[in-house]
N, C-alpha and C positions, 0 to 999 in steps of 0.2 A: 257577608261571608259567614260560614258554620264551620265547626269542628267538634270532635269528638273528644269527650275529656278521658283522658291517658288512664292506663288500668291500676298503675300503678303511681301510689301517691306519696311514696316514703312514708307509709306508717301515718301522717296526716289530713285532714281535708283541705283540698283546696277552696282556699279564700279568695282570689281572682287569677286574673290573667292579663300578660302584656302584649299588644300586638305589634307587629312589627313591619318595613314595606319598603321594598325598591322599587323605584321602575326601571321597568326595561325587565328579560328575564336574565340579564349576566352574570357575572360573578364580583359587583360592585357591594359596597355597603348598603347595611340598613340603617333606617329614622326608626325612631318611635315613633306609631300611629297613636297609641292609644296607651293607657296604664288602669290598672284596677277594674277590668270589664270582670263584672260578676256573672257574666252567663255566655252559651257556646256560641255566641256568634255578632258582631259588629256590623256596625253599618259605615262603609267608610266615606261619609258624607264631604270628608273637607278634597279631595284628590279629583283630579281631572279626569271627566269622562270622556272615554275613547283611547286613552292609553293604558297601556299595559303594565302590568306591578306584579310582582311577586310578594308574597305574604309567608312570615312566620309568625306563629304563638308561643307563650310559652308561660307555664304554671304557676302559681306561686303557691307555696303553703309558709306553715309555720318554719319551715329550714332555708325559707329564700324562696327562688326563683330554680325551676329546673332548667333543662338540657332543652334547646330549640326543636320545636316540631318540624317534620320536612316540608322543603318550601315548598309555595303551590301558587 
């Protein structure tokens, strides 16, 4: 999966990004995929293929972790 890094970074760079991953497309909870990916795109090697996930990202700088990307 790829993404596009957000225009806006609160004034600092972003240092990574954490992914995130349901299956199914509902409206259930997310797991953490992934923590600290320093570039726009994962390979989500550990999840079964042929089912269905929904995926969020989301920023981290020097103030935390921003507001969730929309799902996809």
């Amino acid at each position: 999966m790829t993404w596009y890094a957000g225009a806006s970074t609160g004034g600092t760079p972003v240092i990574d990004y954490r992914v995130w991953y349901q299956l199914g497309t509902g409206s259930g909870s997310y797991s953490v995929l992934a923590t600290a990916v320093n570039q726009t795109s994962y390979s989500a090697t550990s999840l079964a293929m042929g089912s269905t996930y929904t995926f969020i990202v989301q920023a981290r700088n020097a103030y935390g972790y921003g507001v969730n990307s929309t799902a996809s």
